[in-house]
DOZAGU-116103 format. One record per residue (C-alpha): x negated, z, y negated; residue number from 1. Coordinates in steps of 0.25 Angstrom, whole numbers, plus 5000, padded with zeros to 4 digits. Layout:
// residues N
(r (X; Z; Y); NUM)
...
//
This chain:
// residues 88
(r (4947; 4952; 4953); 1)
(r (4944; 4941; 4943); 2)
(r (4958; 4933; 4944); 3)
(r (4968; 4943; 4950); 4)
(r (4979; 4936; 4940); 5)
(r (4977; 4923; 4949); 6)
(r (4982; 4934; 4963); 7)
(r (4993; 4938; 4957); 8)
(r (5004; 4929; 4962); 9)
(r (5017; 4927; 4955); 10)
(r (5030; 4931; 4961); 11)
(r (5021; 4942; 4968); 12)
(r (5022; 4957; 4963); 13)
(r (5009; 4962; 4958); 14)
(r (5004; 4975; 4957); 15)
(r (4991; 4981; 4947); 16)
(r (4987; 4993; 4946); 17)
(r (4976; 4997; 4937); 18)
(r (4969; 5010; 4940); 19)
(r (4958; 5018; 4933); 20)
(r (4958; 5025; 4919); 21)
(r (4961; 5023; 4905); 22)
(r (4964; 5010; 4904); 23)
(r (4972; 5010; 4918); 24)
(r (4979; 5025; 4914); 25)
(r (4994; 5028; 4918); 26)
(r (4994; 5042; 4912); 27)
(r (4987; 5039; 4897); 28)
(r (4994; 5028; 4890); 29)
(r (5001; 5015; 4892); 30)
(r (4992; 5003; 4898); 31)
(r (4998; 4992; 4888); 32)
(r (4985; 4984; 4897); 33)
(r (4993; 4985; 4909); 34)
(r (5007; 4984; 4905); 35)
(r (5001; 4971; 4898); 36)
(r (4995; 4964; 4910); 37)
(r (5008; 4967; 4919); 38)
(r (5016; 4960; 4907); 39)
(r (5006; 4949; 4907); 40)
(r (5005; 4948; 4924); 41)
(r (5021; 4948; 4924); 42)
(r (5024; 4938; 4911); 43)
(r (5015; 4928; 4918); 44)
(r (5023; 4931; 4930); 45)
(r (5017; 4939; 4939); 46)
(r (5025; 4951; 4945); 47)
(r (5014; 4961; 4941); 48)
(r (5014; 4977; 4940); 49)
(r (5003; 4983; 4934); 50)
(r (5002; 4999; 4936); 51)
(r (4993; 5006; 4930); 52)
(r (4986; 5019; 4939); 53)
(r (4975; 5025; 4932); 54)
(r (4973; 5038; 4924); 55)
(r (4967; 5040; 4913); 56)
(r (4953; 5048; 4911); 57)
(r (4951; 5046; 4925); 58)
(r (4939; 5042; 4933); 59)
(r (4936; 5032; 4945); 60)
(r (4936; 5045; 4954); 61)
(r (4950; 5047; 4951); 62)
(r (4953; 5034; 4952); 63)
(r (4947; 5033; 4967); 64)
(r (4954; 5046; 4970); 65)
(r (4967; 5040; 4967); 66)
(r (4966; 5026; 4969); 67)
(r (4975; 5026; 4982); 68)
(r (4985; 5033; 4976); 69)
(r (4986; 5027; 4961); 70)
(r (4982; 5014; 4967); 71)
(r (4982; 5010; 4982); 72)
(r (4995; 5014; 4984); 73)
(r (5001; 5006; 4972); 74)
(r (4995; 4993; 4983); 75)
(r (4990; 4984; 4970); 76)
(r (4988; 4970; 4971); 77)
(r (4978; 4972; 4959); 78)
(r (4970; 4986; 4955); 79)
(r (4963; 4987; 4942); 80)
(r (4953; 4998; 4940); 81)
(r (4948; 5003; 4928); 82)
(r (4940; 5017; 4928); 83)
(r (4925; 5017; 4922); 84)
(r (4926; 5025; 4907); 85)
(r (4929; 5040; 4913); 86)
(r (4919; 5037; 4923); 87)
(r (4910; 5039; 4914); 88)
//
């Protein structure tokens, strides 16, 4: 989506998930990225949680596998994927 910060609206609770591997891990180390793009979204003052889903040294398999319940469920207003590198 090429400007999803314009469908954010302010005042309105906004949820991000990012999904996939390495860079979208919860299990490996801290993700100062998304810790820093919630603190940004929220100083400009939008309401916005970003929770991060993925696992590390995972591959697109596992993330279609679990997409329902790592992602659906969480009911996102905005999804960001990242899988590719342990694809290979």
């Amino acid at each position: 989506m090429k400007n999803w910060r314009k469908k954010l609206k302010k005042g309105k609770d906004y949820k991000i998930v990012t999904y996939g591997a390495c860079f979208s891990a919860d299990n490996l180390r801290k993700n100062i990225w998304t810790e820093e793009l919630e603190k940004d979204l929220n100083s400009n003052g939008y309401r916005a949680r970003v929770i991060t889903r993925g696992l590390g040294a995972k591959n697109s398999s596992w993330g279609v596998d679990n997409l329902n319940k790592r992602v659906i469920d969480l009911s996102p207003d905005l999804v960001m994927l990242e899988f590719g590198g342990t694809d290979s």
